[in-house]
N, C-alpha and C positions, 0 to 999 in steps of 0.2 A: 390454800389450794383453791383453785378455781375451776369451773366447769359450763362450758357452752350451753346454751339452752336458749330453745324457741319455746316461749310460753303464749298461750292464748289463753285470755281469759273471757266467760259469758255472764253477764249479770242480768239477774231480769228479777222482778217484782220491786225494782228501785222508785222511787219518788220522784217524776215529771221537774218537779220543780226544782230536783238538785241533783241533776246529770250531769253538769259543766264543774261541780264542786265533785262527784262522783271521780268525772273523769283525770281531773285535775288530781286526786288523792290517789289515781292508779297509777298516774303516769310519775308522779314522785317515788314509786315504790320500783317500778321497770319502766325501761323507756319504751309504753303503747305509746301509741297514735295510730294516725287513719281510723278513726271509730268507725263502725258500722252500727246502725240503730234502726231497730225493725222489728215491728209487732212487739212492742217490749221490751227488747230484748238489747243489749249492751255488749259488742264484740270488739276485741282489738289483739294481735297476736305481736309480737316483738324478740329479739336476737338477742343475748346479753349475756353475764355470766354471774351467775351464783358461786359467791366467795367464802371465806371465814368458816367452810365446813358445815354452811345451812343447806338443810334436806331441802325437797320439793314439796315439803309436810309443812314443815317452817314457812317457807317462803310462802306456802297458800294461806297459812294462818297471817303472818305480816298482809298480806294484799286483802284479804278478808275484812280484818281490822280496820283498816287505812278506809273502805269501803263502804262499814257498817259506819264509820265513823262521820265518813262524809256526807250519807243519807240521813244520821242522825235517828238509824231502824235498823234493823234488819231487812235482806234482800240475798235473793240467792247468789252467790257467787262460786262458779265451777271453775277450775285452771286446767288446762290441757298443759303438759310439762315432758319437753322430749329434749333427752339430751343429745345432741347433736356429737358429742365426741364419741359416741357408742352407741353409734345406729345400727339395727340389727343387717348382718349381712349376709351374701351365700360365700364358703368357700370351696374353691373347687383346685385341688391340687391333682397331680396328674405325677405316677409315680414312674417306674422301670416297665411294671407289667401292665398298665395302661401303654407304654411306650411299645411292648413287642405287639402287643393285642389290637393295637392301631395301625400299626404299618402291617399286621399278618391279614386285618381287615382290608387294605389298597390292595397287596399283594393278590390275593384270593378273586 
């Protein structure tokens, strides 16, 4: 089973010097791109789908790894993770007595 999701991820306290192998080790794991890089800080969000029954638990651990790996350190790594198949919604149904209670409101 498979599942939609927009993941962003933020890295910051990473190593200057291996941000290209950083980012290279993110984009193997989801397909980021477009980085954004500012005061620190390491941003890229991306569309894709989590397969095989991996959590959003898993998958932050996998992209962590991949991460810690490529700076050859630690560095903080946050993942924003929303599943797009069950975005929160309003519903509004409208029943019989909404039906007489609306047209006795015209009426009136």
């Amino acid at each position: 089973m498979s599942r939609l999701y927009n993941m962003g991820v933020e890295i910051s306290g990473f190593s200057a010097a291996r941000v290209e192998d950083i980012k290279t080790a993110a984009e193997e794991e989801w397909p980021f791109g477009d980085w954004a890089e500012r005061e620190g800080e390491l941003t890229s969000l991306a569309e894709s789908t989590l397969c095989g029954g991996e959590t959003e638990d898993e998958f932050a651990d996998r992209l962590a790894k991949a991460i810690w790996t490529a700076n050859n350190a630690f560095c903080l790594v946050t993942v924003h993770a929303t599943c797009l198949e069950h975005l929160p919604c309003e519903i509004h149904s409208r029943d019989e007595s909404d039906y007489d209670r609306l047209l006795k409101d015209d009426e009136a």
